[in-house]
N, C-alpha and C positions, 0 to 999 in steps of 0.2 A: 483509556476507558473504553469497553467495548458498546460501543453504541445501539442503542435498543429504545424504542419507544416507550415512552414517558409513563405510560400508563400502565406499561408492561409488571404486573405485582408475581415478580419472580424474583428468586436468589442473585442473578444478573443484576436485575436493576439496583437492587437493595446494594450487592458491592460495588456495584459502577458509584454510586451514589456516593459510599462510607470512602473510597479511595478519594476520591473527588474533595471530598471536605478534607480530609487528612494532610491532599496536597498542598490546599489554600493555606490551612492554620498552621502544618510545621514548614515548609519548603520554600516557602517564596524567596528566599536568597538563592536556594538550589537554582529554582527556574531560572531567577532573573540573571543567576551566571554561566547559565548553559545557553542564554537567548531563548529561552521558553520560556511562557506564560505572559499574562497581559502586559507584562512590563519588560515584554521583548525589544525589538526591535523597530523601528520605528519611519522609517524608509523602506524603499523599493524592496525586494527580496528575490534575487533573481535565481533563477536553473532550480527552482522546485518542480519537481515533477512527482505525477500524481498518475496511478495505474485503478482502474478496479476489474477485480473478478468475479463472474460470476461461477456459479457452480458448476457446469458445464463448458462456458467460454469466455471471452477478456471480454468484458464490456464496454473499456477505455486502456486501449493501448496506454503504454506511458507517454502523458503529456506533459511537458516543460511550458510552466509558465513563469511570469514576473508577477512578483504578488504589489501592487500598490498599494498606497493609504485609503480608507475609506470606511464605509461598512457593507455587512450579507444580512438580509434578512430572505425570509423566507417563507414566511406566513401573513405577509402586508401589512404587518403592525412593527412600528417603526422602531416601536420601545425593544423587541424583541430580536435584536442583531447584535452581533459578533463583528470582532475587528478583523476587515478585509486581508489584514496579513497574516490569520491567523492559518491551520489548516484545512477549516471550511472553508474560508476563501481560497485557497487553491482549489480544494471543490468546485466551489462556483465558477470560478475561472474553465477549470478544466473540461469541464462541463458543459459548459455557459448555460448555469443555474435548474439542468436538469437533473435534480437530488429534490427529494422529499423529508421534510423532518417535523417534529414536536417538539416544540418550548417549552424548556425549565425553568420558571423564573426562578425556583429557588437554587439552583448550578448555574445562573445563567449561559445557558447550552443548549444546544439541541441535539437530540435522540436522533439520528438519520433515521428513516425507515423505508428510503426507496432511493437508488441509483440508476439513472439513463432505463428509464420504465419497470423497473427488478423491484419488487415492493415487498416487505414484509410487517404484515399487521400485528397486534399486540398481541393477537392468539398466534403466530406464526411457528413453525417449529426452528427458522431463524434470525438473525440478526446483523446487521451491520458491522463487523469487526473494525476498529481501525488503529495501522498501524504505522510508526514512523521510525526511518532509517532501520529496517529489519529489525525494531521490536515490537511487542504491544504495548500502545498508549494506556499509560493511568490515568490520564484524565481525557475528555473532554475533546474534540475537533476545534471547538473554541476557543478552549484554554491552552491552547500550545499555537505557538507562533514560530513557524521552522525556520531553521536558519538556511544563509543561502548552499544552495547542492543540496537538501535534504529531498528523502524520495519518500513518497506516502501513499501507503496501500490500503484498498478500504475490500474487506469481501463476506461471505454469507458463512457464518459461525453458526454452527446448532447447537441450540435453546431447546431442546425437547426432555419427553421424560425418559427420554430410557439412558440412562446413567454408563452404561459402556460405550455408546459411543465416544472414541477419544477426539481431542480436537487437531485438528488440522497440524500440520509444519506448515512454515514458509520456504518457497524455495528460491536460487537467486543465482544468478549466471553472470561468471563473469569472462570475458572473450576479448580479445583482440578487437580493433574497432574494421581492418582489413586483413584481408590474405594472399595469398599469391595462389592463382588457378594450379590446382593438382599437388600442392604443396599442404604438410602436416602441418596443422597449427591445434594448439593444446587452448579445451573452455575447463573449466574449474566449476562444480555446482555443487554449493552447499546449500545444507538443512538447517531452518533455523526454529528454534523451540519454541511451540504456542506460547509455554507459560512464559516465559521470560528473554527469550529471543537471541539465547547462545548457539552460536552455528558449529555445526560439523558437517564432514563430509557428508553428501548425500548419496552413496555408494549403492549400486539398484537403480538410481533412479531410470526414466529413460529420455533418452535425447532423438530428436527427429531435426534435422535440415534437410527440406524439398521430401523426395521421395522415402531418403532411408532414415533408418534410426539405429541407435547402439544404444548399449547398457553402460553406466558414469561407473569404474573401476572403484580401485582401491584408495584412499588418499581423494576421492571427490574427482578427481582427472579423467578428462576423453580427450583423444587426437584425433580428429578429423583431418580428412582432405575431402574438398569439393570441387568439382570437373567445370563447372559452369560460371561463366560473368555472371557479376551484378549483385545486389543486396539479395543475402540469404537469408530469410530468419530461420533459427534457431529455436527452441520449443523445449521445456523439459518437464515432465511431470512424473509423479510417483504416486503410490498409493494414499491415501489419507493427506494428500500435500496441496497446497495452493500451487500450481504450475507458474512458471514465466518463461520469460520468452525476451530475445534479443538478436539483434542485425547485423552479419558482418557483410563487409564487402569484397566481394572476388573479384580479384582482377591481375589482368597480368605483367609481366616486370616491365617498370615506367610508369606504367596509367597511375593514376591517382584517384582517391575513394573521396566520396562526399563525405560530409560530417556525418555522424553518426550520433 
């Protein structure tokens, strides 16, 4: 569900809303056998990692947390919380509890409307996206409980009137965790579709580690080589795309790289 405030009387909210019940009355076997939804999982939940973007910069590198039992509230009423395992609680966690949101008693959910200071009001031209294992969520930050290694991206989707705007891709890197100083090693960077979050190559896009950048070939493939020690990031962003970002480590034959 794309998250947007409660109060928000747009097309947005009305589908966030109509998906939402859909998934409660026909799906809850779905959820319950993929490890989503309230009747997920029920212990710890470890290697969630949770990244946000903002429109111009990352506002929460990707952070890996362990999700525990408990509850998030948000608004100091105590009726109005969500299960700490769910993907707001990785929020919270990630965080530590700098998100703003609006209560739905009737989804029990909240509407994000502001991350790490980024706020958008119900008149705003956007909205809180969120999305999990590189797709977009149909329901709810509440309502989904990740299993463990799920990665969850939250970033500012435009809600405005002017109807050509298209909406974003996601973009997503994937790289070797080390490499050897002046030596080729090959990132992979695909595209994955706002509506439904099928990836292809993201050919165009552009890649920057340190000073240079290059353009992601045919097939989604770049080969780099980098001259210099130590954790590089890596950076890739395209037109109309949510950029990401990731760290290799340079180093030469023997040494050994930190975890990544």
């Amino acid at each position: 569900m794309r998250n947007t405030n409660a109060l928000r009387a747009s097309r947005v909210l009305r589908a966030a809303c109509a998906a939402a019940a859909l998934i409660v009355l026909t799906a809850v076997a779905a959820a319950q056998a993929s490890g989503t939804g309230p009747s997920g999982p029920t212990g710890p939940t470890p290697g969630v990692t949770v990244r946000v973007e903002g429109l111009t910069k990352t506002l929460l590198a990707p952070t890996t947390v362990t999700l525990q039992s408990g509850s998030v509230t948000n608004d100091g009423n105590a009726a109005d919380s969500c299960n700490a395992l769910s993907a707001l609680g990785a929020l919270q966690d990630a965080t530590k509890g700098d998100w703003a949101g609006t209560w739905s008693s009737s989804y029990s959910d909240y509407f994000v409307t502001g991350i790490k200071g980024t706020d958008y009001s119900a008149t705003a031209p956007y909205y809180w996206a969120f999305w999990l294992d590189d797709k977009p969520a149909s329901v709810g930050a509440c309502s989904v409980d990740p299993a463990k290694d799920s990665s969850i991206l939250f970033f500012p989707e435009y809600d405005g009137k002017n109807k050509s705007i298209k909406a974003p891709s996601v973009l997503g890197i994937s790289a070797p965790a080390g490499a050897l100083i002046g030596k080729s090693f090959t990132i992979i960077v695909t595209s994955y579709a706002n509506s439904n979050g099928k990836p292809s190559p993201a050919v165009g896009a552009k890649v920057t580690a340190g000073s240079s950048s290059a353009t992601v070939a045919a097939g989604g493939k770049l080969t780099l080589a980098i001259s210099r020690s130590g954790d590089v990031e890596i950076d890739v962003s395209a037109k109309n795309s949510i950029r990401d970002e990731t760290a290799v480590c340079i180093h030469k034959a023997g040494a050994t790289c930190s975890a990544k």
